[in-house]
C-alpha positions in Angstrom: 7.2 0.5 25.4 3.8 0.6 23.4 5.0 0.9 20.1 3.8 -1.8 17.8 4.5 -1.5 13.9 1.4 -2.6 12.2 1.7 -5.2 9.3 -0.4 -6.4 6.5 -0.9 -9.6 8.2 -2.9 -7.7 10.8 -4.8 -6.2 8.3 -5.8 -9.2 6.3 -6.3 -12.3 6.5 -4.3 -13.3 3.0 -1.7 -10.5 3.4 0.3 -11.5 0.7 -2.5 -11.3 -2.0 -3.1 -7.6 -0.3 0.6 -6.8 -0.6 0.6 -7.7 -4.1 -2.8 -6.2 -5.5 -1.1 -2.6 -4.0 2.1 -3.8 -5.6 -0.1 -4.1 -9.0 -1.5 -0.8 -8.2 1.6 1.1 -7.7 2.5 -0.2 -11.2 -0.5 1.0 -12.6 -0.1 4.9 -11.3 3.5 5.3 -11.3 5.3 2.9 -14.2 5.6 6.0 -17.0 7.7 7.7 -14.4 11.1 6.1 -15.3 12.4 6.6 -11.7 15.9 4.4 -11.5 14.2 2.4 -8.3 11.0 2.1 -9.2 11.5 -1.6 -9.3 13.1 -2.5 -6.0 10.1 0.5 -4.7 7.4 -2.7 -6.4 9.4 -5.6 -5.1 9.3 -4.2 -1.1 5.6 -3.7 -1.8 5.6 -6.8 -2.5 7.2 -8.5 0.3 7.1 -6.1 3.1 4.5 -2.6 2.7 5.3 0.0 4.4 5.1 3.7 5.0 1.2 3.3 4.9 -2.0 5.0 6.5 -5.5 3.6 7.5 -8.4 5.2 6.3 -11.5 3.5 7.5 -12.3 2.0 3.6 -8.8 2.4 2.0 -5.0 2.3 2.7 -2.6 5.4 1.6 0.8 4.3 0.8 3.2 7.7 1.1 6.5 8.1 -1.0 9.6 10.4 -0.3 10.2 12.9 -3.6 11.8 11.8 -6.1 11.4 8.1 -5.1 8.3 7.4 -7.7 7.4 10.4 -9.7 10.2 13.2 -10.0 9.1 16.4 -7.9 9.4 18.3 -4.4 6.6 17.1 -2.4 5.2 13.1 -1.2 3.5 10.9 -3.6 0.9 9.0 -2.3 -1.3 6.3 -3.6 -4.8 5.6 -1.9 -6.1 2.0 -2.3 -9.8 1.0 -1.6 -10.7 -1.7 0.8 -12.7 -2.9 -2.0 -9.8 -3.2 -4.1 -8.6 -5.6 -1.5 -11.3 -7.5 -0.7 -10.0 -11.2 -2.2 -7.1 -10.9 0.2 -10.1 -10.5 3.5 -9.7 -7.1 5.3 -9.4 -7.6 9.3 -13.6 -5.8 9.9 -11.2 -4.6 13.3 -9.8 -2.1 10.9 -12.0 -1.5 8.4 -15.5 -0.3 8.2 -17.0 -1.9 4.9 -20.5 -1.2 4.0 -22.1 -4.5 2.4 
């Protein structure tokens, strides 16, 4: 078996700061919404991300329908590496141009 689920903590060295910038960023895009589970959708952000991509300089979270903005098709939400860079991106994942 050579499936590995990827976690924050790979990704950064203070994972928990990461988790909770996106969380803060989630809030930002999506709070006029008024979805019903919005909040519990903020508070697994918070403790556990999932459901994410890596882009070389930025993480894109994806969301069913329905789950943060009422519609038919994913919502996503792209956060920058630079966004993140208090919690200390893994350089193994990311490619950040100083």
């Amino acid at each position: 078996n050579t499936f590995k689920p990827i976690t924050f903590a790979h990704l950064f060295k203070k994972p928990l700061i990461a988790s909770m910038i996106c969380a803060r960023r989630l809030e930002a895009e999506y709070k006029d919404n008024n979805m019903e589970l919005f909040p519990l959708v903020v508070a697994s952000m918070e403790v556990n991300p999932t459901r994410f991509l890596i882009y070389p300089d930025a993480i894109e979270f994806i969301f069913p329908p329905n789950l943060v903005k009422k519609g038919n098709q994913d919502n996503k939400l792209l956060v920058k590496i630079s966004e993140l860079a208090e919690a200390e991106p893994n350089l193994d994942w990311f490619s950040i141009k100083k």
